[in-house]
N, C-alpha and C positions, 0 to 999 in steps of 0.2 A: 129327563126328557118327558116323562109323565107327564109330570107336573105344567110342562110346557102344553103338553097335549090337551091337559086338562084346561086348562084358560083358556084353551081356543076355544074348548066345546066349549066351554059357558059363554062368549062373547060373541062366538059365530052361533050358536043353535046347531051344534052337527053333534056328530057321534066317531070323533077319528078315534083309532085303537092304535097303540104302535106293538107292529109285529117283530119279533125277536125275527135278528137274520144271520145272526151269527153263532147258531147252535149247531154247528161240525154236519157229518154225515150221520149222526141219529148210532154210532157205534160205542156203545159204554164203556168204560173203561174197564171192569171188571173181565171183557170178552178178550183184549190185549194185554193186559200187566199181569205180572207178579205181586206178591207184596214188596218185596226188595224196590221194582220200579216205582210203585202207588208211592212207596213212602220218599222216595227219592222225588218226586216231582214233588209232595208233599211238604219236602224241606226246600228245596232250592227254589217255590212261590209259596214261599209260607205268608210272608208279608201281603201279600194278594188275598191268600186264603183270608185272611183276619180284613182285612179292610175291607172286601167285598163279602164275605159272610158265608163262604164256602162251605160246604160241610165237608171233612176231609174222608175219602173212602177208604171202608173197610173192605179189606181183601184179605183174608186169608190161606185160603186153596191156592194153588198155582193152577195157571190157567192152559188151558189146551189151545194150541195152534189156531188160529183164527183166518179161515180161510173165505173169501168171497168167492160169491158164484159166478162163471162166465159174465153174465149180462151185468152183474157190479163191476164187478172188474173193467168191464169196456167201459161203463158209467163215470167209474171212479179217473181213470186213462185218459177221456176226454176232458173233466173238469182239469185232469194237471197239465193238459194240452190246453185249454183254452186258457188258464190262470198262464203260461206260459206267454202265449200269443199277444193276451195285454199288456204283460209285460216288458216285452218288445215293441209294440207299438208305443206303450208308456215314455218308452227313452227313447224312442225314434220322435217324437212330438216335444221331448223336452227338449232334443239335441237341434231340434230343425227353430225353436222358437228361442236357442242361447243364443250368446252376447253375437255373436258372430254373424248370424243370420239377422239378426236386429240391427246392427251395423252395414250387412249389405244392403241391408231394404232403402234405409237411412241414406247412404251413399246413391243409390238407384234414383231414388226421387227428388234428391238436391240434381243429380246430374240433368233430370228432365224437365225441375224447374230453372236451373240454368241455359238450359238449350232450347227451350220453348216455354217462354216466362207467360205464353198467351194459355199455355194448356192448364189452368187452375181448375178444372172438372175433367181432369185427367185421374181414372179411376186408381191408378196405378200409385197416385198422390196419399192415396185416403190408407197406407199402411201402417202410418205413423201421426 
C-alpha cells in the first residue's frame, strides 16, 4: 500500500502518509502472557511470523494479572458494544438486500408496470 501511496504523491504533488489502524489497544503482550502462551501463539502463527517478519517475543517471567482501570474498562465495554452493533446491523443489511428481497422488489415493479404501463417515472420502478 506504500508503494501505492507513493505514486500518488509523485503524480498528484501531495504528501499522503498511510496511518497504521490496525494496531490493538496499545496492550503489549508481555503485560498478558506467560511464556507457555508467547510461545503457544508463537507456534500455531509461525507461518505469519516468517512471511511477515515478526519478531517473536521474548518472555521469560510470568506475568502478573493485568488489570484495567474503571475508565478502560468502560472504554474497552463500549468498543465491544459497538463492534457488536455493527455487526448486527452488518446482517440485518445483508439479510434485507438477499435473494429474497431482490425478488420482491423485482415482483413489485413488474406488478406496477403491468397495472400502469403509463407510470415509467414511477420512482418505485428505479430499484432494479
Amino acid at each position: 500500500m506504500q508503494n501505492l501511496a507513493d505514486v500518488i504523491n509523485k503524480r498528484a504533488g501531495t504528501n499522503i502518509s498511510l496511518q497504521r489502524l490496525n494496531s490493538g489497544l496499545g496492550i503489549k503482550p508481555e503485560q498478558v502472557c506467560d511464556k507457555e502462551t508467547a510461545d503457544l501463539i508463537a507456534t500455531t502463527y509461525k507461518e505469519d511470523y516468517e512471511w511477515f517478519g515478526f519478531a517473536a517475543h521474548q518472555i521469560n517471567a510470568p506475568t502478573a494479572s493485568f488489570v484495567l482501570d474503571p475508565l478502560q474498562q468502560a472504554l474497552l465495554l463500549n468498543l465491544r458494544q459497538t463492534t457488536e452493533r455493527l455487526q448486527i446491523l452488518s446482517r440485518a443489511a445483508f439479510n434485507r438486500v438477499g435473494f429474497r428481497y431482490g425478488l420482491n422488489q423485482m415482483r413489485k415493479s413488474l406488478w406496477i408496470r403491468i397495472t400502469n404501463p403509463k407510470a415509467k417515472g414511477d420512482t418505485r420502478l428505479l430499484q432494479w
